[in-house]
N, C-alpha and C positions, 0 to 999 in steps of 0.2 A: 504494500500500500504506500502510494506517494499524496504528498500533502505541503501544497504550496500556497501560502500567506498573503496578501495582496490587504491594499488598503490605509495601511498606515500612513503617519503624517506627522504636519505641526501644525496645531488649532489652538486657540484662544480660550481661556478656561470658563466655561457655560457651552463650547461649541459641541458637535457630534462629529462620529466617524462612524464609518459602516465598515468592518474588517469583514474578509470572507479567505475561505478557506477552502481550495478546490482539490479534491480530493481523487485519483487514479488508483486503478489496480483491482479493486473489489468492490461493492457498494454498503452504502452507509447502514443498513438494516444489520448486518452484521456486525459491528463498531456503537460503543460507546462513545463518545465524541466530546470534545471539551477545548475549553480555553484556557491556556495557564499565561504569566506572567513573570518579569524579572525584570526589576528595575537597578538603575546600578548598584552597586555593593550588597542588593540585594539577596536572600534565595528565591526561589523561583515560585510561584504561587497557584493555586486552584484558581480560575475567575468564574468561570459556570461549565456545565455539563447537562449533557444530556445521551441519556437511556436510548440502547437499542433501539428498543420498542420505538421511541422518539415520547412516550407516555410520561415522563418525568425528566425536568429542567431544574435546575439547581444552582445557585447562585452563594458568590462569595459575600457575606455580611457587608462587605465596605464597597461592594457596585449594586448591590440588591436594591429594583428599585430607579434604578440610572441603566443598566446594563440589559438589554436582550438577547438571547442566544437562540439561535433556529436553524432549522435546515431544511434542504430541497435534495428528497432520495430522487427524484429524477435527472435532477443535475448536478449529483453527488457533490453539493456546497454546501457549505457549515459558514456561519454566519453571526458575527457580533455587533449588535447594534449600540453604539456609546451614545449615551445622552449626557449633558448638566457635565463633563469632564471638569476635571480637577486637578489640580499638578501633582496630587498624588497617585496618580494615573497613567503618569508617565510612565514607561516600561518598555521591553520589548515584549511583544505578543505572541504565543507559540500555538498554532493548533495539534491538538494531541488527538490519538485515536487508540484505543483499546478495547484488542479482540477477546473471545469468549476465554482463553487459559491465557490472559492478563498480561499480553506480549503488546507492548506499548510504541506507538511510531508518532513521529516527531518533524513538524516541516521546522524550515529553518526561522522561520521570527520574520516578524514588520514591527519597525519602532512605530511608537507611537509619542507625542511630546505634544504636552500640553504648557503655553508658555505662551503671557504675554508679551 
């Protein structure tokens, strides 16, 4: 499974970005799907998820709320919708994908920088 990041930027803090995340090799009913995060000196974070099934979406405490997460099984893309961004926000964004015996794949990041 390949998984390539698109989207990132530098926006002004209350602005949005839409990150998507196009995904090659197998399709998305099979995969768990999620967004993680790492901002400098940081570790790298959970930002939300979602279930095979696509039945359950889960979100990190500190975008909960600002943050949408979706997907399109027909055009096997995962998708983060940013709202209200914040500078603590800033990070680079990874889309993750995790199959049924918890073998995890990894595109490579879109910064994202929220900065007046």
């Amino acid at each position: 499974l390949q998984l390539v990041e698109s989207g990132g930027g530098l926006v002004q803090p209350g602005g949005s970005l839409r990150l998507s995340c196009a995904t090659s090799g197998s399709t998305l009913e099979e995969y768990a799907t999620g967004w993680h995060r790492q901002a400098p000196g940081k570790e790298r974070e959970a930002v939300a998820c979602i279930s095979s099934s696509g039945r359950s979406t889960n979100y990190a405490d500190s975008v909960r709320g600002r943050f949408t997460m979706s997907r399109d099984t027909a055009k096997n893309v995962v998708y983060l919708q940013m709202n209200n961004l914040i500078p603590e926000d800033t990070a680079v964004y990874y889309c993750n994908a995790r199959d049924e015996i918890n073998a995890d794949y990894w595109g490579k990041g879109t910064l994202v920088t929220v900065s007046s």
